[in-house]
ZAMARGU-4260 file (C-alpha; in steps of 0.2 Angstrom, whole numbers, plus 5000, padded with zeros to 4 digits):
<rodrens>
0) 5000/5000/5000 | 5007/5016/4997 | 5013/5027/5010 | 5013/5043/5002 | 5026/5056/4998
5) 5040/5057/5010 | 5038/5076/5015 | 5058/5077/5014 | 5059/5071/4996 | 5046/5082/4990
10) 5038/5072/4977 | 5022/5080/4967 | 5008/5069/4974 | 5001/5057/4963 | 4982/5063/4957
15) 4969/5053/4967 | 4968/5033/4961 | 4982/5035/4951 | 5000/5026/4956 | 5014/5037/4957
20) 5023/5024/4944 | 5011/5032/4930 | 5011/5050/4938 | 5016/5062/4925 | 5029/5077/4930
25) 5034/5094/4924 | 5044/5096/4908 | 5058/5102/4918 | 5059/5089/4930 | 5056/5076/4917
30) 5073/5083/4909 | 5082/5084/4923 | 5080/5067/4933 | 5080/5059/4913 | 5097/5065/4913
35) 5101/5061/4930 | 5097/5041/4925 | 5106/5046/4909 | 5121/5049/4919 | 5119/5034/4930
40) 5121/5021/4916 | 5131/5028/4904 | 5148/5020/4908 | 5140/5004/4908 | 5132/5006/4890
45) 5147/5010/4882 | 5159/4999/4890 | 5154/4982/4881 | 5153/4992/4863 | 5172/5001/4867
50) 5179/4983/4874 | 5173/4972/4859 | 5176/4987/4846 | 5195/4988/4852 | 5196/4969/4852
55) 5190/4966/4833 | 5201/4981/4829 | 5188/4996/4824 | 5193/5012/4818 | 5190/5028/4831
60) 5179/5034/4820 | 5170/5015/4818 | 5172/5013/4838 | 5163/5029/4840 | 5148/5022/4827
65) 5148/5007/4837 | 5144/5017/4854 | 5133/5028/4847 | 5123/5012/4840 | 5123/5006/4857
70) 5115/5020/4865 | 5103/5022/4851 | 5096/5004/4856 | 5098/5005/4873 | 5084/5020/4871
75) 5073/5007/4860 | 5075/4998/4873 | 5070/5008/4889 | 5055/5015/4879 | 5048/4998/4876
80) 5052/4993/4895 | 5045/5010/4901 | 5030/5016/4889 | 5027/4998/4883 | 5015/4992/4868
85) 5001/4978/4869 | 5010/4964/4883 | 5026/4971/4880 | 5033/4980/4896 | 5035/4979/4912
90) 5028/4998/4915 | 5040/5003/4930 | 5053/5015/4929 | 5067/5002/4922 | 5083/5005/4910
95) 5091/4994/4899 | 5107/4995/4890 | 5118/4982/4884 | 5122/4968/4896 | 5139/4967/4900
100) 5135/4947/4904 | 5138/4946/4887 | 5156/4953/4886 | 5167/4937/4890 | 5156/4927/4876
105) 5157/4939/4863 | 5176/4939/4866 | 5179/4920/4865 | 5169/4921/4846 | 5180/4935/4841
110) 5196/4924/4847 | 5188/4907/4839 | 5178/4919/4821 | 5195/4931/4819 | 5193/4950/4817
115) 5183/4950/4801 | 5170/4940/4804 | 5167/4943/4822 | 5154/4955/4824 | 5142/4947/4810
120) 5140/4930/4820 | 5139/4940/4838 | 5125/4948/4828 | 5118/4934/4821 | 5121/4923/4839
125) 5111/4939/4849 | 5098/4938/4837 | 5092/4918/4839 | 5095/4920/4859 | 5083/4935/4860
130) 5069/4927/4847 | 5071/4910/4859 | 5068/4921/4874 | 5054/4931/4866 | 5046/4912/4865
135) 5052/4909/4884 | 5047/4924/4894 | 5029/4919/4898 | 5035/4904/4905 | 5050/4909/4914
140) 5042/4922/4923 | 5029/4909/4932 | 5047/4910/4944 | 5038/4922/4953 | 5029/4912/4965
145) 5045/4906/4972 | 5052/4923/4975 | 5042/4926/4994 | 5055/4943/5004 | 5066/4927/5012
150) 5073/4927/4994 | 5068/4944/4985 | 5077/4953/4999 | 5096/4942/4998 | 5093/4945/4979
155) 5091/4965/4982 | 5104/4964/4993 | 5116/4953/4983 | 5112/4964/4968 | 5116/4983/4978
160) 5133/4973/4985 | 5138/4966/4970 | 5139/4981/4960 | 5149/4989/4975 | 5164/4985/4967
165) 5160/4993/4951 | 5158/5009/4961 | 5178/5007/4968 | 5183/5005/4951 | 5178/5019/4944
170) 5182/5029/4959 | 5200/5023/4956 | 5200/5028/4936 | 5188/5015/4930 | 5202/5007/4920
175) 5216/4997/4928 | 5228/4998/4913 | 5228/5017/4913 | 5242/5027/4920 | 5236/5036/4937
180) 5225/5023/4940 | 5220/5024/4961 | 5232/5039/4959 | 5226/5049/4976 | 5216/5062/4964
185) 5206/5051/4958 | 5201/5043/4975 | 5199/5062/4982 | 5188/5068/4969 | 5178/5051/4970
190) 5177/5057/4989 | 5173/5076/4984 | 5157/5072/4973 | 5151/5058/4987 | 5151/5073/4999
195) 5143/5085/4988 | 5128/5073/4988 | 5130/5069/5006 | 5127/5087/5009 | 5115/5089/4996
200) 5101/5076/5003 | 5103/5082/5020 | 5102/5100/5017 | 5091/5105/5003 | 5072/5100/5001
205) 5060/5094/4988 | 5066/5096/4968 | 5084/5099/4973 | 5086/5088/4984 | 5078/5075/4972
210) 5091/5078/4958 | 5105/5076/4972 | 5115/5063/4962 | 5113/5073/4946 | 5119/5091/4954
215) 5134/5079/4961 | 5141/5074/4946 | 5140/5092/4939 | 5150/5098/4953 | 5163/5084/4955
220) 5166/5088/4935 | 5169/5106/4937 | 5180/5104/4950 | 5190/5089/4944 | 5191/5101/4928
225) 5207/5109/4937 | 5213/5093/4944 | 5215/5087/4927 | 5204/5073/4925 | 5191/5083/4915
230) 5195/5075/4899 | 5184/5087/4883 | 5194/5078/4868 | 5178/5067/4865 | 5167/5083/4864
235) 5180/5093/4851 | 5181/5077/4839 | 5162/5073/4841 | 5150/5075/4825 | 5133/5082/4828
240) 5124/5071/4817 | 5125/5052/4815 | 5113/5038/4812 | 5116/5020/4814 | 5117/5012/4797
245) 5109/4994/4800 | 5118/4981/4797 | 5135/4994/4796 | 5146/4980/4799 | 5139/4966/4786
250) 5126/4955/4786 | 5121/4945/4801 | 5132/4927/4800 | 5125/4911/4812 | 5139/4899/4820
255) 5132/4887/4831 | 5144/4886/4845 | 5141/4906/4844 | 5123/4903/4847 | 5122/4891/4861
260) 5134/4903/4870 | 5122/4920/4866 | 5107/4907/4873 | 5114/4905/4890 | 5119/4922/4891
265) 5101/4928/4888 | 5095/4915/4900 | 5105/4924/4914 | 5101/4940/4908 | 5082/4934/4911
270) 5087/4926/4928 | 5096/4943/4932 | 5081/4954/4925 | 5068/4945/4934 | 5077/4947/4951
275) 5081/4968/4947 | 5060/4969/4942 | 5057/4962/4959 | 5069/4972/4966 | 5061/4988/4957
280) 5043/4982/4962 | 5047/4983/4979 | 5054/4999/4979 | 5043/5009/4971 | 5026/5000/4979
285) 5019/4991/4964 | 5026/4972/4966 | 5028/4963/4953 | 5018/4950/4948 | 5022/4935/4933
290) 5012/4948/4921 | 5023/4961/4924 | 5039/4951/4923 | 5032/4940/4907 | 5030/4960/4899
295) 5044/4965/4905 | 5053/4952/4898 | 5045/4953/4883 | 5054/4970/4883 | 5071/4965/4886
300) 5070/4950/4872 | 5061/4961/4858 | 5074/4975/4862 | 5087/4963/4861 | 5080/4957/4843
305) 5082/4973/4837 | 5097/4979/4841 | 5109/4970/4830 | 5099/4977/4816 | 5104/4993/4821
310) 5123/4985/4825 | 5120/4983/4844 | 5119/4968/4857 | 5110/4961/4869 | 5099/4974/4882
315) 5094/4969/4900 | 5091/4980/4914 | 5102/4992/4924 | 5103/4989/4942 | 5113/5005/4946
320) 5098/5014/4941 | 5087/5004/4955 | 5098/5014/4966 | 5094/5029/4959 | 5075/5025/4959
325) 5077/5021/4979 | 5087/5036/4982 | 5077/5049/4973 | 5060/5042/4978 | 5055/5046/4962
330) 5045/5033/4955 | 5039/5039/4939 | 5042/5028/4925 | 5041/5042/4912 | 5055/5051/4920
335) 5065/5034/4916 | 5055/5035/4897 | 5064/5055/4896 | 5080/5045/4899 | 5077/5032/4883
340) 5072/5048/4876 | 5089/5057/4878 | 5099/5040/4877 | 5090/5040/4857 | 5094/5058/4855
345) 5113/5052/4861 | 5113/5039/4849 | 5109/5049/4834 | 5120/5065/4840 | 5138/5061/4846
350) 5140/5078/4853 | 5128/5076/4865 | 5134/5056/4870 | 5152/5065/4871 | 5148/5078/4882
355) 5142/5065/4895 | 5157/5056/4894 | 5166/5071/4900 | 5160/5064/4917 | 5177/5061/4924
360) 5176/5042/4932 | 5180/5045/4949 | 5164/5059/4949 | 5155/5044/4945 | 5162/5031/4956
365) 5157/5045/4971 | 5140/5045/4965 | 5139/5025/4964 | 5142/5023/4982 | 5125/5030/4985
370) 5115/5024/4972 | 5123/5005/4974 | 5122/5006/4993 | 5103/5012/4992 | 5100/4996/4985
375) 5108/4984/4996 | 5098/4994/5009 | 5082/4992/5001 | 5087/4973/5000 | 5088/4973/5022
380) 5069/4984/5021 | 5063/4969/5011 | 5073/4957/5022 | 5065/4965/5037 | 5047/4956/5030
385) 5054/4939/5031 | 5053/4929/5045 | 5070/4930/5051 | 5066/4923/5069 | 5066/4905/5059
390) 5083/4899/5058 | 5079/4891/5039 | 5077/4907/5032 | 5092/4913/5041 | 5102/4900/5030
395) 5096/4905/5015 | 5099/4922/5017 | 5118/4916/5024 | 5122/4906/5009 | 5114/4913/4995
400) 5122/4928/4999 | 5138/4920/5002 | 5138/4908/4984 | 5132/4927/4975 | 5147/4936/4979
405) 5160/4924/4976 | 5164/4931/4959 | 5167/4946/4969 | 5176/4941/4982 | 5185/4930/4972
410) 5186/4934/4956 | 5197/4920/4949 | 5187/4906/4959 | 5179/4898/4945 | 5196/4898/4933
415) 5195/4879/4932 | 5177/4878/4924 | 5174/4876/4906 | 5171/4893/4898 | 5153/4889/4896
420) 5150/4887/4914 | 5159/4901/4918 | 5146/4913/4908 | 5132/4905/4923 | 5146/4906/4936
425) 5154/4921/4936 | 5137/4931/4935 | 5135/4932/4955 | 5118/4941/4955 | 5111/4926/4944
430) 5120/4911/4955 | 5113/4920/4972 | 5096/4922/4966 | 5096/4902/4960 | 5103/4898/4976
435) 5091/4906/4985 | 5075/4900/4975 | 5083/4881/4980 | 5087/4883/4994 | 5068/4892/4998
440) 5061/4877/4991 | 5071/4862/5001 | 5068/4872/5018 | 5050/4881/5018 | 5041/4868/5004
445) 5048/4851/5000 | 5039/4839/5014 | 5030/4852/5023 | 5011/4849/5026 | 5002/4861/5017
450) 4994/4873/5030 | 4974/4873/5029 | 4966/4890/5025 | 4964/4901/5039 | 4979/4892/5050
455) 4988/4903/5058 | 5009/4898/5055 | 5015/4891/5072 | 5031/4892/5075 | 5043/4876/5079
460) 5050/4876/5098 | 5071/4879/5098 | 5082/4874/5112 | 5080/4886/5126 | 5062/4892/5124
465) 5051/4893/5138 | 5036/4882/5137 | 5019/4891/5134 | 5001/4886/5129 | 5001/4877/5112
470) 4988/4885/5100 | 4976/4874/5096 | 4979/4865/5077 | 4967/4857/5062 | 4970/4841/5059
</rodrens>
């Protein structure tokens, strides 16, 4: 049930019988928050597009195309998850951009195809893995029902933590070959735009305060401009028009060892989209139920479908935007449409994707603290609804959590698996939520009697507790 407004946030109140997912706002704070979620997500859009362009050997004029195709799709995509059409959307405020689950695949066909033919058959592999989960998504969203808060809150959880690490990293430089990288500038200004949005939430009130993040990142830039950080050579070399050509880089090629790998791939981007819509539901009020998630993933695979038409790969949701939504309390999901809006203009204006990237990283890796952290902590709040007093659902939470952050904690754990596995293995978020969906079914359903309607739960005596009247129980 919905709470109302949080009188320190500010937001406008949703007209009566009308959710404040579907509440309309001003033009100007459409613009602004778009672009706040804009800046949230950007670095990971164009990082799988900038990794794979380099590897196959693109041109900088090429490798800027590819980018710009990305965010062109990822705006497709975003709309279709956002606005929706017929039972295609989820209809929360949900991002999508290309799935960086998809990066280590993608490299092992270049290495196996070679440098020519590499992006046609990732193209052509992207394109049977969406079309098979188009066909699957009504079926693997009836996983709903085994998602009760036990498990919804260690996925939340495991899904603010594991992305913790992506904050440090870019906090440091964002990329570990580069000279300077974790030099102590970059950690200060990472430091200096977190304290700007510190100060920011706890001080100002209402619109301002709501654009916190946004307001952050524009000040951690100017500043980091005298630092030196501030890098504008994207902005002078950037065209102002630029459309991706479909099929830029040939036609679409179809290996099947390139297929099979793109189809597990999209089945953990499903597992992972599935856990971040129930994540989003919670948040903004509006749980989501196996309609929701059969739409939203509809979205994701049709998105998908068409992007390597337009020379792009596979979209799935952005959990680093979750944080934002939880942060924000803005739950609008046509702020997040303004966003897929500004992401299509992006894609079809290098000048304005370039003046984005003049983010410096470590502004960004500031900002991520807070948004990543705020989802962890909505995780806990959906934690706090499960019955943690039983110790079985202390277990699950316990090793779920655990098996989910391996690939974090240990990032080299799984070096022995084939590479196949490894595309499962090494994504955490999809490993923890598994393990916390089995382990939810071996402890709170497999051989337990089915409780008769209006039974009240009883709980089992532990070691210790004091003896008391026993309820009385149907037979």
């Amino acid at each position: 049930m919905d709470e109302g407004p949080d009188p320190e946030q500010g937001p406008d109140p949703a007209p009566p019988g009308k959710h404040p997912v579907d509440q309309s706002l001003p033009p100007l704070k459409l613009l602004t928050t778009g672009i706040q979620h804009v800046a949230a997500m950007y670095a990971g859009v164009v990082a799988p597009p900038l990794i794979i362009g380099s590897a196959v050997g693109l041109s900088v004029t090429e490798l800027t195309f590819l980018t710009g195709a990305s965010l062109f799709l990822a705006g497709i995509a975003t709309l279709l998850q956002t606005i929706g059409v017929w039972r295609i959307g989820a209809r929360l405020p949900f991002v999508n951009g290309v799935t960086f689950a998809s990066v280590a695949p993608m490299l092992a066909i270049h290495k196996s195809e070679g440098s020519e033919d590499a992006l046609p058959v990732i193209f052509g592999a992207c394109m049977v893995a969406a079309a098979l989960g188009f066909l699957l998504a009504p079926y693997f969203s009836k996983l709903v029902r085994f998602f009760p808060p036990v498990v919804t809150g260690s996925v939340i959880t495991l899904i603010g933590v594991s992305l913790m690490p992506v904050a440090f990293n870019w906090a440091q430089g964002g990329d570990p070959q580069a000279p300077g990288y974790g030099a102590t500038k970059n950690i200060a200004m990472a430091g200096v735009t977190l304290v700007v949005v510190l100060l920011l939430s706890r001080f100002t009130r209402g619109f301002v305060k709501q654009i916190a993040v946004l307001l952050g990142l524009v000040v951690g830039t100017l500043i980091a401009v005298p630092v030196g950080i501030t890098d504008f050579g994207a902005l002078r070399d950037a065209g102002i028009v630029g459309f991706p050509t479909p099929f830029h880089f040939g036609a679409p090629q179809f290996a099947v060892a390139a297929v099979i790998s793109m189809c597990i791939v999209m089945l953990v981007s499903m597992t992972e989209s599935t856990a971040d819509m129930l994540a989003l539901g919670e948040i903004v009020d509006r749980p989501a139920d196996e309609k929701t998630i059969a739409a939203g993933l509809r979205a994701d695979t049709l998105g998908s479908f068409i992007s390597p038409f337009f020379n792009g790969f596979l979209a799935t949701a952005f959990a680093q935007n979750i944080g934002l939504v939880a942060m924000t309390r803005i739950r609008s999901r046509y702020v997040v449409a303004a966003g897929g809006g500004i992401l299509i203009l992006m894609g079809l204006c290098p000048a304005a994707a370039a003046l984005i990237a003049t983010v410096p990283q470590p502004v960004l890796g500031g900002a991520g603290v807070v948004l990543f952290g705020s989802v962890a902590a909505s995780g806990v709040r959906t934690l706090a609804r499960a019955d943690l007093a039983d110790d079985r659902n202390i277990v699950i939470v316990a090793v779920s959590l655990a098996v989910g952050l391996i690939p974090v904690a240990a990032p080299e754990f799984y070096g022995v698996f084939p590479a196949g596995a490894r595309i499962i293995l090494d994504s955490g978020i999809s490993t923890g939520c598994v393990t916390a969906v089995v382990l939810n079914l071996l402890f709170n359903h497999l051989g337990r009697r089915p409780r008769a309607a209006g039974e009240a739960a009883v709980p089992e005596p532990r070691a210790g507790d004091v003896p008391a009247e026993q309820p009385s129980r149907r037979p």
